[in-house]
C-alpha positions as CSV (number, residue, x, y, z in Angstrom):
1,X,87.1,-39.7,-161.9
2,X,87.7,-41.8,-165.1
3,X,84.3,-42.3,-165.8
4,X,83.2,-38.3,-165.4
5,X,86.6,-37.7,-167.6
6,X,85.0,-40.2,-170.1
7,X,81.4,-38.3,-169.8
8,X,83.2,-34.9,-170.9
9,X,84.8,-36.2,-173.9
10,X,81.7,-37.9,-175.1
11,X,80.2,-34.7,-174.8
12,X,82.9,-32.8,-176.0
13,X,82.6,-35.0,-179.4
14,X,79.1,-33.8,-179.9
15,X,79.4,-30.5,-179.0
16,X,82.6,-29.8,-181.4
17,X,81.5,-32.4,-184.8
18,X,81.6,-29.8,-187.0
19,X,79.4,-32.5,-189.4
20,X,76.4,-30.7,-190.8
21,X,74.0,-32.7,-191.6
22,X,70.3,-31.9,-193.1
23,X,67.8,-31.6,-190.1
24,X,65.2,-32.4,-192.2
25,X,66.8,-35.9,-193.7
26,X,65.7,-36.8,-197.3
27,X,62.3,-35.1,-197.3
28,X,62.1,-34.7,-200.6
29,X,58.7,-32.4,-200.3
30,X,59.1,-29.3,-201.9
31,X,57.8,-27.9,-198.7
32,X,59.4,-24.5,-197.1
33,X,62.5,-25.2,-195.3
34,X,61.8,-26.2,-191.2
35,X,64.1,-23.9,-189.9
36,X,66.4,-26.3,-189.5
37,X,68.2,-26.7,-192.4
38,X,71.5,-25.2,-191.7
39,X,71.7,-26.8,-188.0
40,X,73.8,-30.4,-187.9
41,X,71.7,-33.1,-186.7
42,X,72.9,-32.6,-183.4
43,X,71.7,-29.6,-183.1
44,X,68.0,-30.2,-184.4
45,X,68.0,-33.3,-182.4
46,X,68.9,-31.5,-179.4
47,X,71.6,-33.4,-178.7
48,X,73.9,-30.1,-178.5
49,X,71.7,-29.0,-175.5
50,X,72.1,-32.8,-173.9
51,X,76.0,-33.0,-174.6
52,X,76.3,-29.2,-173.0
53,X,74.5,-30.2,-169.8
54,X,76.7,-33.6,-169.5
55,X,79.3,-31.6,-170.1
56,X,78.6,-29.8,-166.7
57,X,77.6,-32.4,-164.7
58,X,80.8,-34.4,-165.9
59,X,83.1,-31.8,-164.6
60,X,81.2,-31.1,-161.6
61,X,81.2,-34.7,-160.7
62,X,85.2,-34.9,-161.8
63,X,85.6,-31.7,-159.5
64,X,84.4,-33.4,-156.4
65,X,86.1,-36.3,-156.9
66,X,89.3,-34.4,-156.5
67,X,88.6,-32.2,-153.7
68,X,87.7,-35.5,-151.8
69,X,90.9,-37.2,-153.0
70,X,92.8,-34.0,-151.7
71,X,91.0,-34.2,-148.5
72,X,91.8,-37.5,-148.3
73,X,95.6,-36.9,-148.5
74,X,95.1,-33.9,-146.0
75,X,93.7,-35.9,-143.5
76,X,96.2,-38.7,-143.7
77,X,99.3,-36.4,-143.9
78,X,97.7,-34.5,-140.6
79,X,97.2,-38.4,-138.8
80,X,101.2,-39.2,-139.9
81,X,102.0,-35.7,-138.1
82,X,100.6,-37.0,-135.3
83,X,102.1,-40.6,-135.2
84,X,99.4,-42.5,-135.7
């Protein structure tokens, strides 16, 4: 569980830096702009899409974790009720 909490606020990091960066570095050509001028470097780099899909597998993975921790605890409070 610590290490899919960990995952999620890597991602969360990348998804939410508000740093803009050019896409296009220090191309000093005077060619026309890529289309990705106004994106922050995570964003053009794809990154964004990377840190979204971590994002999900993180919490999925964090998610079962806990359901198997509480069925865990179910099944040993049911074996106490039982006295053994």
């Amino acid at each position: 569980m610590q290490r899919a909490a960990e995952r999620i606020d890597r991602a969360a990091a990348t998804i939410a830096s508000p740093v803009p960066e050019a896409a296009r570095g220090a191309d000093p050509s005077p060619a026309p702009p890529s289309g990705n001028d106004a994106l922050t470097a995570a964003q053009a780099s794809g990154d964004l899409e990377r840190s979204m899909a971590e994002a999900i597998q993180a919490r999925r993975a964090y998610e079962a974790n806990a359901r198997a921790l509480e069925r865990n605890d179910a099944i040993q409070r049911r074996a106490i009720s039982l006295g053994a």
